[in-house]
N, C-alpha and C positions, 0 to 999 in steps of 0.2 A: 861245259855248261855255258850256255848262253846269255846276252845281256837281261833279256827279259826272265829268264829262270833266275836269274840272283836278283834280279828287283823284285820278284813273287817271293824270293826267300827272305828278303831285307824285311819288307812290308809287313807278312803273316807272321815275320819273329823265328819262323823255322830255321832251323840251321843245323847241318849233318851230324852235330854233335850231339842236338839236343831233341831225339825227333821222339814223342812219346807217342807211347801202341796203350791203344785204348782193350780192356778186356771185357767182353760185353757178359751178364749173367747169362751163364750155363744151363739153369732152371731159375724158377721162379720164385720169391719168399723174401725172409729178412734177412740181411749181412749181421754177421756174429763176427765179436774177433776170434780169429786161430787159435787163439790161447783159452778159451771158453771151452773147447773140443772136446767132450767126453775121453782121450786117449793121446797118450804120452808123447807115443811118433807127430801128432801134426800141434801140441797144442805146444810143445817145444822146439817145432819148425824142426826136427831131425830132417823130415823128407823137403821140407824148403818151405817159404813164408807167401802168405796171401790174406785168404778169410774165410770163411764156413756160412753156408745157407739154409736156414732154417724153410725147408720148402712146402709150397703150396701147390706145383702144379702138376704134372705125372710127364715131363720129358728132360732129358739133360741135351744140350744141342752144342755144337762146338763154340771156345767163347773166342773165335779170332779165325782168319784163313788161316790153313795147316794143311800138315799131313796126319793119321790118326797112326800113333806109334804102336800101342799096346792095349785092346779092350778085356779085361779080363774075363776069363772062362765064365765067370758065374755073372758076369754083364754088370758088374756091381760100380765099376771104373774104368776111367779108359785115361789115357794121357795124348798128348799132340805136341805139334812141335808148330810153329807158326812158323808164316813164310818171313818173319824176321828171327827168327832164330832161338823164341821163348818155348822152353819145356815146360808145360802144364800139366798139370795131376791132377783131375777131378773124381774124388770118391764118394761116393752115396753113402753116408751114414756109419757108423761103427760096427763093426763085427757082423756086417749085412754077407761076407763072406761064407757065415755057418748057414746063412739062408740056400745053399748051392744054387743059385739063380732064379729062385721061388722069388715071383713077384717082378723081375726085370724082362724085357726083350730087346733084343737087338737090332737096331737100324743097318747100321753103319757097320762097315771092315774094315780091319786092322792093313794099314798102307792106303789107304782111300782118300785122296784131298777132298779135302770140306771147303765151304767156305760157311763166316761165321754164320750162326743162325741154323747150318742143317743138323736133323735130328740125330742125332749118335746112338741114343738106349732112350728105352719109354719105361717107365715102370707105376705099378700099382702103388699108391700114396697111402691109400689105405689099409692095407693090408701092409706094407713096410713101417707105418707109424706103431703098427699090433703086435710086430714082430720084432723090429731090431731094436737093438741097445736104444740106440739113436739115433737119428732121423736128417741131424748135422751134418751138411755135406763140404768138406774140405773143398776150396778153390787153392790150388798152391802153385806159384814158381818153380821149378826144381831146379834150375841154373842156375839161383842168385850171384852166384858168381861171376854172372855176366850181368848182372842190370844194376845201375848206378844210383837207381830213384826207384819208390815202389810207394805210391799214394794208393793208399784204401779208401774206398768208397763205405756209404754206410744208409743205412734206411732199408724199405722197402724196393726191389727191385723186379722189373718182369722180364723174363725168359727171352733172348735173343734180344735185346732193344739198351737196355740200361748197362752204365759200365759200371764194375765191379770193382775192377784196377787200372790205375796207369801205369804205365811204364816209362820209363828214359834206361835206351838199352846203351 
C-alpha cells in the first residue's frame, strides 16, 4: 500500500479492520424486527439475524454484489453470497412455499453474479397479501459467525437504494 492509500485511509477513518458493507433493501416497504416474524425459524434468528419487510412493491433484487447461491423452486427465496463474503437469505413471506410458485417469477439464476440492485424474482403483491400466512419478508445474515457488528436499519425503505443493514465483517 502506498503513501497516498494510508493517507485516504487515515482521513475517511477506514481501516482494514473495520470496513462496514452496507445492505441495500431487497424490496420495498417497512423494516419489522426479526423477532416480530409470524414463525419460529427467523423470529428466534435459528437461520441467522437481520430484519423483515413489510412490502409494498412487486420485485425482490439483490441487496449487495454477489453470486446467487440458491433460488428456490417455487421462486419464493433465494440466498447470495456477496463479493465480501456475507451469506443472505431473503424469504418472501411465511408458508408462501404451499403457494408452489403461484404468484412469483423468476429473473435471475442460481450461480449468476448480480450486482446490487438487479432483479432476482418479481412477484404479484396482491394476490400474495390474499394468500399467504404473511406477507413478512425475512432479510437474514446466515454467517453470523463471521460479522463483528450488525446495525439495523429502520423506517420506510425503497427497493435497491436504502440500506437495510450494516455490516463490520
Amino acid at each position: 500500500m502506498g503513501f497516498f492509500d494510508s493517507l485516504k485511509k487515515a482521513v475517511s477513518g477506514n481501516t482494514q479492520t473495520a470496513n462496514t458493507i452496507d445492505i441495500i433493501a431487497p424490496l420495498s416497504g417497512e423494516i419489522i424486527a426479526i423477532e416480530d416474524v409470524p414463525d419460529v425459524v427467523f423470529a428466534e434468528k435459528i437461520v441467522g439475524d437481520g430484519i423483515a419487510i413489510r412490502p409494498t412493491g412487486n420485485k425482490m433484487v439483490a441487496p449487495c454484489d454477489g453470486e446467487i447461491g440458491k433460488i428456490f423452486e417455487t421462486n419464493h427465496a433465494f440466498s447470495l453470497e456477496s463479493a465480501d463474503g456475507i451469506e443472505l437469505f431473503v424469504h418472501f413471506g411465511i408458508d408462501t412455499v404451499e403457494l408452489k410458485g403461484e404468484g412469483f417469477t423468476r429473473v435471475a439464476q442460481e450461480g449468476q453474479k448480480v450486482k446490487a440492485g438487479d432483479t432476482i424474482i418479481e412477484f404479484d403483491l396482491a394476490l400474495l397479501t390474499e394468500k399467504a400466512k404473511s406477507i413478512l419478508t425475512p432479510v437474514v445474515i446466515s454467517n453470523m459467525d463471521e460479522i463483528k457488528e450488525l446495525q439495523k436499519m429502520s423506517g420506510t425503505v425503497e427497493v435497491a437504494s436504502d440500506p437495510v443493514l450494516k455490516i463490520v465483517k
